[in-house]
Structure formats: structure tokens, C-alpha cells
C-alpha beads as a LAMMPS data file, in Angstrom:
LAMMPS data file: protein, C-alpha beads

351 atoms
350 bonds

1 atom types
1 bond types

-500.0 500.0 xlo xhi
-500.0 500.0 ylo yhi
-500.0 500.0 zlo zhi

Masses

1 110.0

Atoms # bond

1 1 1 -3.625 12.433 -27.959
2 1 1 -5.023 9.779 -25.988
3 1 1 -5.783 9.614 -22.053
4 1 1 -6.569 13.631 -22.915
5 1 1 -9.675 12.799 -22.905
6 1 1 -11.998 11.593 -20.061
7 1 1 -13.849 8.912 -21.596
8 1 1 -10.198 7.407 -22.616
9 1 1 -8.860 8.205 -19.365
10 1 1 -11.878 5.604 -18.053
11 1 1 -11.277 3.257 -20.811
12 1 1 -7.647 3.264 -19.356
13 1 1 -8.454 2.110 -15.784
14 1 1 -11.569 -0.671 -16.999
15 1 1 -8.693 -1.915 -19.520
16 1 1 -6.405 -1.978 -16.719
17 1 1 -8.670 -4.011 -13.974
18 1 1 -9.493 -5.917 -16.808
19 1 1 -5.816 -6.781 -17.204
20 1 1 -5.190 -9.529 -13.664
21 1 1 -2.092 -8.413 -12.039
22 1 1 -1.828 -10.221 -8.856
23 1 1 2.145 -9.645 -7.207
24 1 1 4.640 -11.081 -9.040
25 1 1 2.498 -11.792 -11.988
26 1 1 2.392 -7.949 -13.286
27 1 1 3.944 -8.275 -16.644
28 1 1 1.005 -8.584 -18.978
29 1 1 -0.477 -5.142 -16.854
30 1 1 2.800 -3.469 -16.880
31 1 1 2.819 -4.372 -20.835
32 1 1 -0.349 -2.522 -21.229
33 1 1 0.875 0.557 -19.619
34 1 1 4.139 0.887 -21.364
35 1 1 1.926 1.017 -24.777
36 1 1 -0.705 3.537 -23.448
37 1 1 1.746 5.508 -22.275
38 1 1 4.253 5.612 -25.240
39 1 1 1.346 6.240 -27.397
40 1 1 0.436 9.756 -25.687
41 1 1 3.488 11.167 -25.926
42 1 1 5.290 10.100 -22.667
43 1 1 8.545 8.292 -22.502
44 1 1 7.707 4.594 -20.999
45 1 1 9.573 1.402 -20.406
46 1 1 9.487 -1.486 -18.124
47 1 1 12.672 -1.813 -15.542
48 1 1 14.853 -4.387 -14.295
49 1 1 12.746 -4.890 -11.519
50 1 1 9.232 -5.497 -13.539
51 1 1 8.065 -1.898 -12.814
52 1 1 6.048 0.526 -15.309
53 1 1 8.146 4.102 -15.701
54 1 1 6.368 6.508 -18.064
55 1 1 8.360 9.681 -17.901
56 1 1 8.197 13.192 -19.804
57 1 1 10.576 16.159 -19.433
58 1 1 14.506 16.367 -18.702
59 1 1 15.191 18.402 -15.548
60 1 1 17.203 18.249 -13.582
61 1 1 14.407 18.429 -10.585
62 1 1 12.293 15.565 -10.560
63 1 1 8.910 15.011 -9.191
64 1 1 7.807 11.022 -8.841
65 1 1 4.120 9.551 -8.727
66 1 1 4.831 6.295 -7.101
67 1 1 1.925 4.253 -7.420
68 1 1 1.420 0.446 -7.544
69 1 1 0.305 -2.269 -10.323
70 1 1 -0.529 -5.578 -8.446
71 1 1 -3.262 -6.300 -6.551
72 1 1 -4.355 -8.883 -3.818
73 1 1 -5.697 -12.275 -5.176
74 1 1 -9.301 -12.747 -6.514
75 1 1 -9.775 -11.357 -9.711
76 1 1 -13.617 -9.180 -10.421
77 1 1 -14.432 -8.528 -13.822
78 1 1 -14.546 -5.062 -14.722
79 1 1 -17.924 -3.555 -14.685
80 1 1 -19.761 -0.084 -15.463
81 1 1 -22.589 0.666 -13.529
82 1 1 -23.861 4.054 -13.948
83 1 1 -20.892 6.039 -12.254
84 1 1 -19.298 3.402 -10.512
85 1 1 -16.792 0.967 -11.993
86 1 1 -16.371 -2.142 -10.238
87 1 1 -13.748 -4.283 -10.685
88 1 1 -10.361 -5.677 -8.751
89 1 1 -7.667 -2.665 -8.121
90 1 1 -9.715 -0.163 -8.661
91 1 1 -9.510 1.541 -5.337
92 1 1 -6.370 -0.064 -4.838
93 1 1 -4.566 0.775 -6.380
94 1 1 -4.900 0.967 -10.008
95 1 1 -7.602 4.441 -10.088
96 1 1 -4.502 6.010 -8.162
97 1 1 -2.074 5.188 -10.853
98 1 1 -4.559 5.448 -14.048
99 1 1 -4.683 8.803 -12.844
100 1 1 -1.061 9.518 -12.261
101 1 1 -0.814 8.698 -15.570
102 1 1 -3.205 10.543 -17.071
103 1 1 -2.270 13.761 -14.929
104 1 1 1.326 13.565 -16.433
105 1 1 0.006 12.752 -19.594
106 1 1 -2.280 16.094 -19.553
107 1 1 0.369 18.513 -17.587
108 1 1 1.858 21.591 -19.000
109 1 1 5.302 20.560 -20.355
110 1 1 8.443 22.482 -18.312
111 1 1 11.670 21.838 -19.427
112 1 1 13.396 21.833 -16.002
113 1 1 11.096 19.445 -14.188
114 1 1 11.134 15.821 -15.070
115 1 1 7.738 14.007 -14.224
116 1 1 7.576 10.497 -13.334
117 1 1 5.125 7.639 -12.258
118 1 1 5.945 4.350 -11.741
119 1 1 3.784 0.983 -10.969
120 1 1 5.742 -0.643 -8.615
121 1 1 5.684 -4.461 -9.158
122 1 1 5.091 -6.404 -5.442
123 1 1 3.535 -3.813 -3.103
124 1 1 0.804 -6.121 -2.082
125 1 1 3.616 -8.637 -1.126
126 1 1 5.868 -8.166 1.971
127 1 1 8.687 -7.974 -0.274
128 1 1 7.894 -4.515 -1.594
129 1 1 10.202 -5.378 -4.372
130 1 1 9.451 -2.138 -6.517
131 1 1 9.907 0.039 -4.309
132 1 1 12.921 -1.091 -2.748
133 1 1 14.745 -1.399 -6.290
134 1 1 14.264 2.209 -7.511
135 1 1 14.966 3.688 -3.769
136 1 1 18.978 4.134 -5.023
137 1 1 17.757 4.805 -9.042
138 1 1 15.959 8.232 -8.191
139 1 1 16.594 11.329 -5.819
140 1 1 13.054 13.522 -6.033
141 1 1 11.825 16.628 -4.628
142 1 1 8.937 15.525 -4.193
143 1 1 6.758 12.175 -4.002
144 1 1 3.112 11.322 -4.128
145 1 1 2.039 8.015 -3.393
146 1 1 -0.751 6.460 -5.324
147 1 1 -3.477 4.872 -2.731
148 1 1 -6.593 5.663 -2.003
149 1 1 -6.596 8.304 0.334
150 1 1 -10.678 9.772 -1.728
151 1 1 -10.272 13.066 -3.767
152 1 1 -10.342 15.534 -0.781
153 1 1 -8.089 13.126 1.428
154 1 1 -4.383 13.610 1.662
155 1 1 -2.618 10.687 3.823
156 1 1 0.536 11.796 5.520
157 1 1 1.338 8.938 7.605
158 1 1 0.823 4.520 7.756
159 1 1 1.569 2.906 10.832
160 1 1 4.276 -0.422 10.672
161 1 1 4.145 -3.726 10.652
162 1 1 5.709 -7.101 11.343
163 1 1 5.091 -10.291 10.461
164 1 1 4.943 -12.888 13.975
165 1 1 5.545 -16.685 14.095
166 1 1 4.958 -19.175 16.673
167 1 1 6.167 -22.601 16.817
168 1 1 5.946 -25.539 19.404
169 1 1 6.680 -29.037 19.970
170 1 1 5.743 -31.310 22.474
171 1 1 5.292 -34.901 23.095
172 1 1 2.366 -36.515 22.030
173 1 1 -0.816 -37.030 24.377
174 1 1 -3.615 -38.717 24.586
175 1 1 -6.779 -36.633 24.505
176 1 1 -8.091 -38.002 27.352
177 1 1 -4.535 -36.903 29.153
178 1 1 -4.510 -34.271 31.642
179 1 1 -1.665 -32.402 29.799
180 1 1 -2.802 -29.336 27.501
181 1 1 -2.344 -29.912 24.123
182 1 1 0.219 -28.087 22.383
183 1 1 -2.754 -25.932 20.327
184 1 1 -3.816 -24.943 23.483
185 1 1 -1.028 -23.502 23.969
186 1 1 -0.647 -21.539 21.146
187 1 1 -4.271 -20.509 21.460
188 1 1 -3.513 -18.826 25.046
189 1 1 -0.648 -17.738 23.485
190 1 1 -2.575 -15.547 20.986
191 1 1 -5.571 -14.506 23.341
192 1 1 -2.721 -13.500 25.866
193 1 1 -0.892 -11.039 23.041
194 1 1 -4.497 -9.819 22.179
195 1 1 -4.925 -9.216 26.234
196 1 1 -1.800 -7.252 26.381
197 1 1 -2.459 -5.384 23.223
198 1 1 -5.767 -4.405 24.442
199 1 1 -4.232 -2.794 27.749
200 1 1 -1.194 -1.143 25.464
201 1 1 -3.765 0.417 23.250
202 1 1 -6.301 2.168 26.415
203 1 1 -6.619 5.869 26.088
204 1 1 -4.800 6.050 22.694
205 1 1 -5.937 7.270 19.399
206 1 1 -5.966 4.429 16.391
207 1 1 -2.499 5.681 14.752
208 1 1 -0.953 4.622 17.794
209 1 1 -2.149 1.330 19.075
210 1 1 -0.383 -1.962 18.311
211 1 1 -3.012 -4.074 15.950
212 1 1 -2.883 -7.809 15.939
213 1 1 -4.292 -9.560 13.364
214 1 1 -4.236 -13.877 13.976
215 1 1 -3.708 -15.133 10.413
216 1 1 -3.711 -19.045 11.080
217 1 1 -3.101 -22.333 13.322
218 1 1 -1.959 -25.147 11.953
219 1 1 -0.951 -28.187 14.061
220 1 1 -0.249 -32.036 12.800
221 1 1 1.036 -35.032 14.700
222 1 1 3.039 -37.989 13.701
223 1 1 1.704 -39.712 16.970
224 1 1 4.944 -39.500 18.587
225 1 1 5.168 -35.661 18.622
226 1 1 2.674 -32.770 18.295
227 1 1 3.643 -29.805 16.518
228 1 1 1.950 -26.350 16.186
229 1 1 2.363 -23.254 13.621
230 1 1 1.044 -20.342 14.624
231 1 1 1.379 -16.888 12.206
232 1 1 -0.041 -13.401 12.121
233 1 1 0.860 -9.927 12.060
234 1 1 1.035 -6.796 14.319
235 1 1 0.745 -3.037 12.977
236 1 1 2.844 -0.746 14.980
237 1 1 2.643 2.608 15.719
238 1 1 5.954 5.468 15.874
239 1 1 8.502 4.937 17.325
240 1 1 7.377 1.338 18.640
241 1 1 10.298 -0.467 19.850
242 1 1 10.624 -4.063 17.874
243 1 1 13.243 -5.304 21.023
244 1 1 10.330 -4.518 23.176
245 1 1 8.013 -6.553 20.736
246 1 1 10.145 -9.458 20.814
247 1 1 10.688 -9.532 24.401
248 1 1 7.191 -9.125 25.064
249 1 1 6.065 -11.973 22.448
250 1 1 9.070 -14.769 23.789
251 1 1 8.111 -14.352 27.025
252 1 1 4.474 -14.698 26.456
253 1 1 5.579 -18.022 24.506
254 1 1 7.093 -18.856 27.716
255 1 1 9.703 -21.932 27.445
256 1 1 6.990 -24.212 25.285
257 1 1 6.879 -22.055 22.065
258 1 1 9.753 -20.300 19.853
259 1 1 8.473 -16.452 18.467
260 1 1 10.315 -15.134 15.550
261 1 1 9.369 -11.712 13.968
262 1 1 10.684 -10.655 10.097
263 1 1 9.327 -8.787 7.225
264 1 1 9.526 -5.662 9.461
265 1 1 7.985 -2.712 7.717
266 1 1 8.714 0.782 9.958
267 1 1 6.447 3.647 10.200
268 1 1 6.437 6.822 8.948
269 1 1 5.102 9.935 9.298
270 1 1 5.455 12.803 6.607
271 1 1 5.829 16.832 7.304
272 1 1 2.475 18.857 6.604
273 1 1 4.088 22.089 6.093
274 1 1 5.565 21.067 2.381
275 1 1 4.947 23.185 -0.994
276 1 1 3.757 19.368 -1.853
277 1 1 1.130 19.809 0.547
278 1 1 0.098 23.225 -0.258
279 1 1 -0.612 22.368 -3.780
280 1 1 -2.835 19.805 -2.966
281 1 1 -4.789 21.507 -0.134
282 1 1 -4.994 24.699 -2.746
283 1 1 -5.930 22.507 -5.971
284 1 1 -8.563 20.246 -4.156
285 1 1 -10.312 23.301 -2.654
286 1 1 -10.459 24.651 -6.265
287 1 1 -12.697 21.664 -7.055
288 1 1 -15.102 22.497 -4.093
289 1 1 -13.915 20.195 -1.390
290 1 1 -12.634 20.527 2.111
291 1 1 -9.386 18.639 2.469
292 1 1 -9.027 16.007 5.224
293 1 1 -5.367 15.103 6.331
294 1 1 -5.461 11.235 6.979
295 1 1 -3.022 8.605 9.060
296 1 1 -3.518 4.914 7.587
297 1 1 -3.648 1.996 9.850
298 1 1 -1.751 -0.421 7.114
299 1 1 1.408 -0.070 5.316
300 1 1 2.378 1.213 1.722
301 1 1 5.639 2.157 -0.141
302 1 1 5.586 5.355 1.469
303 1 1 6.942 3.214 4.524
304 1 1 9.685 2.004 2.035
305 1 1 10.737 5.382 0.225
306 1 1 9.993 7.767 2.790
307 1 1 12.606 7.262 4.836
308 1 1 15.236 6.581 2.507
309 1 1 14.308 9.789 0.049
310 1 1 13.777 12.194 3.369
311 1 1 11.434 15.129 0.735
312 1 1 8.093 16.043 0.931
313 1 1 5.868 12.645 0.382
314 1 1 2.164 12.360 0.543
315 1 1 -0.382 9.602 -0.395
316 1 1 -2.709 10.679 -2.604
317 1 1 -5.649 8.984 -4.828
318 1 1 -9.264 8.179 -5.604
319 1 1 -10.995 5.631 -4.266
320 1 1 -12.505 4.544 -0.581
321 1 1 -10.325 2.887 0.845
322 1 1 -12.629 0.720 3.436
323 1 1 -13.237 -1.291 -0.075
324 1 1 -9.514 -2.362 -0.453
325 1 1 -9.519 -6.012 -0.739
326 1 1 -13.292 -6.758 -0.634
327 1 1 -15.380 -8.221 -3.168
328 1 1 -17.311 -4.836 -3.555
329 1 1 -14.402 -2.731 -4.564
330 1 1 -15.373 0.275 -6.845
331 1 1 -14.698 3.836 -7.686
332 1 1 -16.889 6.619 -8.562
333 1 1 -15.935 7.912 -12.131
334 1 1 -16.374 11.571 -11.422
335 1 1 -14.398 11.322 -7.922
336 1 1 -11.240 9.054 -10.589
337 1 1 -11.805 12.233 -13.095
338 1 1 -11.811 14.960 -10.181
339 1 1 -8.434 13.601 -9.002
340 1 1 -6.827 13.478 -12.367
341 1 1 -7.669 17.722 -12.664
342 1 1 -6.312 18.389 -9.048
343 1 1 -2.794 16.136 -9.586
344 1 1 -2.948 17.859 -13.159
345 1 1 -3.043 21.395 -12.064
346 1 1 -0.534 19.992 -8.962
347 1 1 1.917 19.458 -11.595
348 1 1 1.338 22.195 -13.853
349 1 1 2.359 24.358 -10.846
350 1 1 5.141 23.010 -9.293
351 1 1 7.786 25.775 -9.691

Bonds

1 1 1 2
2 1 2 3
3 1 3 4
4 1 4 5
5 1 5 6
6 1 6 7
7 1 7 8
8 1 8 9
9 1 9 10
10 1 10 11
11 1 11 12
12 1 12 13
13 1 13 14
14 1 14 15
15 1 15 16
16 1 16 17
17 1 17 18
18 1 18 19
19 1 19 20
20 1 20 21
21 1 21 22
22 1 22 23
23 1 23 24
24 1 24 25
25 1 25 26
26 1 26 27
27 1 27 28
28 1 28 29
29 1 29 30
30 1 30 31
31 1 31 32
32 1 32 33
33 1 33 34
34 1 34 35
35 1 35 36
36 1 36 37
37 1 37 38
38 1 38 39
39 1 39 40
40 1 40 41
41 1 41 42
42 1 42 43
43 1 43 44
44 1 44 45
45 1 45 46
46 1 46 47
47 1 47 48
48 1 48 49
49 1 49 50
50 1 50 51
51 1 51 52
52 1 52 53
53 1 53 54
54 1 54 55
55 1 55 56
56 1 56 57
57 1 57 58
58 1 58 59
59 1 59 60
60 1 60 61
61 1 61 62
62 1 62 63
63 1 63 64
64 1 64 65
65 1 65 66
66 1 66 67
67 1 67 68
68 1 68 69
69 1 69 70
70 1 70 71
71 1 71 72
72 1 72 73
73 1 73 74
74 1 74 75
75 1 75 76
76 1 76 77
77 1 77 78
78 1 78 79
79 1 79 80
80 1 80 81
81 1 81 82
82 1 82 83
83 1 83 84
84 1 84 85
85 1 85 86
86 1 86 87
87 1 87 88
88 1 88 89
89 1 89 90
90 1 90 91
91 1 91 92
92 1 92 93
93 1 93 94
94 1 94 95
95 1 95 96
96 1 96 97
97 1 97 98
98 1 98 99
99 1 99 100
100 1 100 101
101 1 101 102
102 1 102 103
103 1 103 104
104 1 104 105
105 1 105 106
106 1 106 107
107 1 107 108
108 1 108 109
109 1 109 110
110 1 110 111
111 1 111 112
112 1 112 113
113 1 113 114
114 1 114 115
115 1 115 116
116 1 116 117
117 1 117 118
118 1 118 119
119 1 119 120
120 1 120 121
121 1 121 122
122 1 122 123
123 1 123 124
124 1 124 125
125 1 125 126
126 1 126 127
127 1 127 128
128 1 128 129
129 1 129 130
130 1 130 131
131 1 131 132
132 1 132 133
133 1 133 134
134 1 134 135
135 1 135 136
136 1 136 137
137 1 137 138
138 1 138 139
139 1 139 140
140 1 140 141
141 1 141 142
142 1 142 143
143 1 143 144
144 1 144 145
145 1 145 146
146 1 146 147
147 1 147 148
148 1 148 149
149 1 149 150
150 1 150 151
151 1 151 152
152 1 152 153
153 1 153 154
154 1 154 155
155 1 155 156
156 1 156 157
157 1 157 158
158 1 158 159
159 1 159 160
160 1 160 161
161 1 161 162
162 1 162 163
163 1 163 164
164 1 164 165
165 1 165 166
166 1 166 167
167 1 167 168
168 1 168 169
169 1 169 170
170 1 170 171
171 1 171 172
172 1 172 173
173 1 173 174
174 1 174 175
175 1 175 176
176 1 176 177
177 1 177 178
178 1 178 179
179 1 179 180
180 1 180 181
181 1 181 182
182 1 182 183
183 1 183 184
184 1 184 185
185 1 185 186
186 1 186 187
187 1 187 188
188 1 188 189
189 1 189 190
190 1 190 191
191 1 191 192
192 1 192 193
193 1 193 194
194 1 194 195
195 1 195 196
196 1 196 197
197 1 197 198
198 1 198 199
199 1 199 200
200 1 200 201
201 1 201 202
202 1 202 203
203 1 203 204
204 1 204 205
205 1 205 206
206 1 206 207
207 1 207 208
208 1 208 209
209 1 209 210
210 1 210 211
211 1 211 212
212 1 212 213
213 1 213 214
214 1 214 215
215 1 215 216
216 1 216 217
217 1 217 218
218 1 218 219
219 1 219 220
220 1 220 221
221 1 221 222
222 1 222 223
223 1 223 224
224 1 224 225
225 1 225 226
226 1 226 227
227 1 227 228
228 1 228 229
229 1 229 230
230 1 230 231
231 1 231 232
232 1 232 233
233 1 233 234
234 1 234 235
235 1 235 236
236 1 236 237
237 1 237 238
238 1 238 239
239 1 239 240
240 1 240 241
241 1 241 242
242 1 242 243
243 1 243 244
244 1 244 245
245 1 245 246
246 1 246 247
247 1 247 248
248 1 248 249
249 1 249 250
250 1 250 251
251 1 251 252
252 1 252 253
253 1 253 254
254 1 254 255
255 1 255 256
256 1 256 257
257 1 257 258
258 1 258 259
259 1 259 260
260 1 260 261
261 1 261 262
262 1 262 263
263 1 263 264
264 1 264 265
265 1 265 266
266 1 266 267
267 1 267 268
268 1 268 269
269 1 269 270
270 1 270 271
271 1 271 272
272 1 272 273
273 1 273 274
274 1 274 275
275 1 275 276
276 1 276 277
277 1 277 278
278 1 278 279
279 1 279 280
280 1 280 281
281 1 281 282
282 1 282 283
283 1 283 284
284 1 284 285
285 1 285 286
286 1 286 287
287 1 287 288
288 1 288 289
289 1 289 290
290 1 290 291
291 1 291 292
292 1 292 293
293 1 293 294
294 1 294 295
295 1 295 296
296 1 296 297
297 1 297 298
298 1 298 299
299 1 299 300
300 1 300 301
301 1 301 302
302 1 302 303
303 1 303 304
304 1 304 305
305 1 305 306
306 1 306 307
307 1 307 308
308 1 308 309
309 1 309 310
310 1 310 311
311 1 311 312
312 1 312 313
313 1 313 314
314 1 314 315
315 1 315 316
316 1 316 317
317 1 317 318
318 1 318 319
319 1 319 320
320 1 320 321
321 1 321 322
322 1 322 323
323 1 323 324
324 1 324 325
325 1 325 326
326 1 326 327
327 1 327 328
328 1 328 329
329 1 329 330
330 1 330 331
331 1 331 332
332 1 332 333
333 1 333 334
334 1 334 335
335 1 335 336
336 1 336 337
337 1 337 338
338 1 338 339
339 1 339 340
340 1 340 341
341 1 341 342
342 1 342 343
343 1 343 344
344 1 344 345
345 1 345 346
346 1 346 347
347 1 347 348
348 1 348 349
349 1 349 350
350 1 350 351
């Protein structure tokens, strides 16, 4: 059958980078999935939501691959270069769920486990629109979460985030005034939160600092008032308090600005001590490699299902993950190929 092989099993992920699947324009990818995975055996549709579901076995114990199909903007053509494919989605996070595909494709069949991965439509997007529709449509045992976490890596935890907006009016000046302009303003503004954030974050490890990131300023005049837009974002750490965030951001806004924070993703942290994580730690020593445990500084659907599903949930996937988003994203074939036999044999033993 096909993706039982390993040269089909890389044709699947160059087809698939090949395929441009930016959030909320996943269908033609999602298309291409449904037909690969049919043809091997499995049992695949498309939801309600736009997701891929390939599924094989009838149990009544399920165990879910939850990767993701889109990827940021900017497509990269799909390119073999000795061992390294480069191309968009790759690393993230389209190697992850070419090879939760692959692995289900390939695993022993047993009648009283159902085996399912999904591409979840959005994930890139602060809607998380996949994820959130099939929260209610499955109840699992178990959950791995396709991002790149490399072959030896297991990610247990991804700090929050929320999305932060600033914006101020004031009457118009002349430059040549004394008052500040209403940009300056929201300049201070940000260099003030990045102040504060600094002090927050002495003495503690990365996983629990608060991260701004400034994402733009825009300001425009019609001459008789000046108006500025300020937006960016803030990674939290557990157990962060967002009414301490919001009191901390208004008053830095003082009574010239207006703060408003949505798109609020919580954190999560998983348990270690799972038969989930045993079968990874036992199946990625059996390939030679020591396995790292790993807390992410971003966000992923584990933030989204985690909570809600409350079973043992890793992230877990080829790939480096310092080249998500970049214009040098690639994966190493043999690293792709390696985690396909762990998540394989992960599956064949789940019992």
C-alpha cells in the first residue's frame, strides 16, 4: 500500500508543502490528504469545520494525532537537497502530520483501539478554529500533538498568550508645540510595558517570564485630531493572572490611551508520568537517542484541547523548531523517517 514505504512517505510531505495552505485557505491541502489517505487503507474525510480526519479501527478507546494543515504566509517551493527538504510547513507543521499519517497508516491493526489524526484547519490563526470544533466531537485517552518538538524531543508544556491593543486620541498639535505627540505616547507606553516586563521576568527561567512582542504603530491625523493604534502580543506563563495584566497595562496607558486585551490563549502544562509518555521515552531510546522533555515559549492546540480533554497529551514531531516561520525552514529526511518508526511502534503498543 502506499505511504508503507519511505520514499512515498517523502513524496507525501514534498507533495504536501508543495500544496499552499495558508489558514483559512486549507481546502486544496486537506483535499490531497483525504485521497492519500483513503488510498492506503485508512478511513478519511474532510469535516464540517475544513479539517482532514483519516481514521482506522473501531474501538471503543481512541487515541488522536492532532496535528495541523495551514501554515503562516509566504509560500517556498518544495526542494530536495541531499537529506534536507526545504520548503514552507515542513517543520511546522506539515513533517509532524505527514508522519502521523504515515505512522497510522503503517501500525498494527487492533480492533479495540481506534486511531485518529486530524489536520486542524486555522492553528496558525488566533481563532484556532480546528481545534476548538472537534474539542466536543472526540473524548481520547490519549493525544499527541503534531509540532516540532525534533525526534528525541517530547514537549509537555506552551506558555499563553494574549493579544494587546492600544488606542489614543488627542487634539491635534503643531510639531513645533510643546505638547507630546500622541505617538509619543504610545511609544513610552510600549518601552514602559517592556520596562516592567523586564523586572517581572529577573531571576526566572524562560517558561515563566511574560514575553512582549510590539507588532505595530500606526497613527494618522485629520488635522483636527491625532489618533494612534498601537497592537502586539504578550506570552504568559502558569497561572499568570489576565486581571493583573489588564490592570497593569490601563494604568500604564494612564488616562490618554484605552488597552483592550482578547484572543486569550491559556497555558498548559501536561503530566510526565503518563503510559503516553513512557512509550515515547521507551520507543525513541530504541532508535539510539536520549530523550529531552521540552516547555515551548509559543502557543499550539495543545493550549486548546488540553484543558478541555484533561488525558495524557504530549507534542511530538520532526523538525527544528527555531526554523518555524523563517525563510530557511527544512527537515532532515532521516530525522521525518526516524519519527514515523518511533510514533509507529508508539501505536503498535498502546494496550
Amino acid at each position: 500500500k502506499s505511504l508503507m514505504e519511505d520514499q512515498q512517505a517523502v513524496a507525501l510531505l514534498h507533495d504536501l508543502c508543495a500544496t499552499y495552505s495558508p489558514s483559512a485557505h486549507e481546502e486544496e491541502a486537506v483535499t490531497l490528504l483525504v485521497d492519500r489517505a483513503n488510498a492506503s487503507g485508512l478511513c478519511a474525510h474532510t469535516d464540517d469545520a475544513g479539517n482532514f480526519v483519516a481514521e482506522r479501527g473501531s474501538g471503543k478507546r481512541t487515541v488522536l494525532l492532532l496535528g495541523h494543515i495551514d501554515t503562516v504566509p509566504g509560500f517556498i517551493e518544495p526542494r530536495l537537497e541531499g537529506n534536507l527538504l526545504h520548503g514552507r510547513g515542513t517543520v511546522d507543521a506539515k513533517g509532524p502530520l505527514a508522519a502521523f499519517l504515515v505512522a497510522i497508516a503503517r501500525a498494527s491493526h487492533q480492533n479495540d483501539v481506534r486511531l485518529i489524526t486530524i489536520g486542524a484547519v486555522e492553528e496558525e490563526a488566533p481563532t484556532s478554529k480546528g481545534a476548538h470544533y472537534i474539542i466536543d466531537k472526540y473524548q481520547p485517552e490519549a493525544v499527541i500533538i503534531g509540532e516540532p518538538s525534533g525526534t528525541s524531543g517530547i514537549t509537555i508544556g506552551y506558555k499563553g498568550r494574549v493579544t494587546l491593543k492600544l488606542e489614543a486620541t488627542q487634539a491635534h498639535t503643531h510639531t513645533a508645540a510643546a505638547k507630546r505627540s500622541v505617538s509619543a505616547h504610545a511609544a513610552e507606553f510600549w518601552t514602559r510595558l517592556e520596562d516592567w516586563c523586564n523586572s517581572f521576568n529577573q531571576g526566572k527561567r524562560i517558561f515563566d517570564q511574560v514575553d512582549p512582542h510590539l507588532i505595530n504603530i500606526n497613527s494618522q491625523t485629520d488635522h483636527f485630531q491625532d489618533q494612534v493604534n498601537l497592537s502586539g502580543s504578550l506570552r504568559l506563563p502558569l497561572n499568570y493572572s489576565l486581571e493583573d495584566l489588564k490592570t497593569k497595562t490601563s494604568a500604564l496607558a494612564a488616562t490618554w490611551g484605552h488597552v483592550t486585551l482578547t484572543h486569550f490563549v491559556q497555558p498548559f502544562k501536561a503530566e510526565r508520568r503518563t503510559p503516553l509518555v513512557r512509550a515515547l521515552l521507551r520507543e525513541i531510546r530504541k532508535e539510539g537517542l536520549e530523550p529531552i522533555f521540552k516547555l515551548k515559549t509559543g502557543t499550539s492546540d495543545m493550549n486548546v484541547v488540553g484543558p478541555a480533554w484533561k488525558c495524557p497529551i504530549v507534542a511530538y514531531g520532526p523538525g527544528d523548531s527555531r526554523l518555524d516561520h523563517t525563510a530557511e525552514e527544512h527537515i532532515n529526511i532521516q530525522d521525518y523517517l526516524k519519527s514515523i518508526a518511533i510514533l509507529t511502534r508508539v501505536l503498535d503498543g498502546w494496550v
